[in-house]
N, C-alpha and C positions, 0 to 999 in steps of 0.2 A: 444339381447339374454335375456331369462326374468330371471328375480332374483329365484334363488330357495327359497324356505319356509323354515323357521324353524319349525322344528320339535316341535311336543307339545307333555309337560311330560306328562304322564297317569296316572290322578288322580285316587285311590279308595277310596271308604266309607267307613268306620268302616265295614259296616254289610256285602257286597264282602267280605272284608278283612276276616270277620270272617267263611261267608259259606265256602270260600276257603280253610280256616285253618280246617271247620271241616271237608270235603271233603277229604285235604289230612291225617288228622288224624285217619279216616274210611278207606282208603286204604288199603285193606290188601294183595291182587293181586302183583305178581312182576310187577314193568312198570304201576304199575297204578297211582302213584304220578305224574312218568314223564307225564302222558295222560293228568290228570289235568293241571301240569302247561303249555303243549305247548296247551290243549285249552283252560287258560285263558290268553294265551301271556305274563309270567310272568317267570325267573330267579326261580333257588333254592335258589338263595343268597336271592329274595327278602322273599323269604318264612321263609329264617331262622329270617331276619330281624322282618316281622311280629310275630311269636312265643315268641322272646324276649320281642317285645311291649307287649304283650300279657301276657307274664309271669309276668313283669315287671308291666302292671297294676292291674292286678288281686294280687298283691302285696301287691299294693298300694290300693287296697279298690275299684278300679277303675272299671265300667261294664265289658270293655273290655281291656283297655289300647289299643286299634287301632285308636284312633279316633286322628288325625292328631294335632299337635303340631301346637298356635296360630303363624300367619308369623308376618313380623316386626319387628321393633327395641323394643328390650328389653327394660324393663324400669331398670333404675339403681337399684344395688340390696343397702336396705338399710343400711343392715352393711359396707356398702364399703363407705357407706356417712357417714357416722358417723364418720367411719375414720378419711375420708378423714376430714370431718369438725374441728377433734380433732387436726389433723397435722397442718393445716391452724390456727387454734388460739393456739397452741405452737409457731407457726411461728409469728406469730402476738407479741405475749407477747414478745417473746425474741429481734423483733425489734423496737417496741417500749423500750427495757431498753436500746438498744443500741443508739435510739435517744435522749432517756435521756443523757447519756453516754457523748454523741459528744455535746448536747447541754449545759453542763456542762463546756463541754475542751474549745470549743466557746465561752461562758460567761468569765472563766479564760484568756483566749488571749485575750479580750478586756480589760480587768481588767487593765493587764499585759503591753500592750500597753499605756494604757493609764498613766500606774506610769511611764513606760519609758520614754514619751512625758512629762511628768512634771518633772525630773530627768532631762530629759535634755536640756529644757526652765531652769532650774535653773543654770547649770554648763553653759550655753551661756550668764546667763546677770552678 
């Protein structure tokens, strides 16, 4: 039996994206938004979605705000490294005084040990 296919997402261009939005924007007909979108095979939902991009860049200074968000792993944003960097050398400083700390009690038990061990080589001869 043969494998069926996966289905491929339908990419658009900004400039689709846009004729569409001005298309249903010109609509002044009842049912004539719906005509648009069942002939360009497209949802109302995606239409509200594009209007927000759209709002959204035209906002932001943007030509259109349609034009598809780069794919990919994000790069780290750099306030979160700085942070993060800040946390890590707190953490650092505090356990270095801490190895100070122990290398200190260490130095003392040998000290300690060692008056012991002549204390009691004296009380044995």
């Amino acid at each position: 039996m043969p494998k069926a296919q996966k289905a491929k997402r339908r990419r658009f261009k900004a400039s689709d994206k846009l004729r569409i939005l001005q298309a249903t924007d010109q609509a002044t007909e009842f049912g004539e938004v719906g005509r648009i979108l069942r002939r360009e095979g497209i949802y109302h939902s995606q239409l509200y979605k594009w209007r927000e991009e759209r709002a959204a860049g035209l906002a932001a200074g943007l030509a259109s705000g349609l034009a598809g968000k780069p794919r990919g792993v994000k790069a780290p944003d750099l306030k979160a490294l700085q942070q993060e960097n800040l946390k890590l050398e707190r953490q650092n400083a505090r356990l270095e005084k801490e190895l100070k700390r122990a290398e200190i009690i260490i130095e003392f038990q040998k000290k300690a040990a060692a008056l012991f061990e002549t204390t009691k080589a004296t009380e044995e001869s």
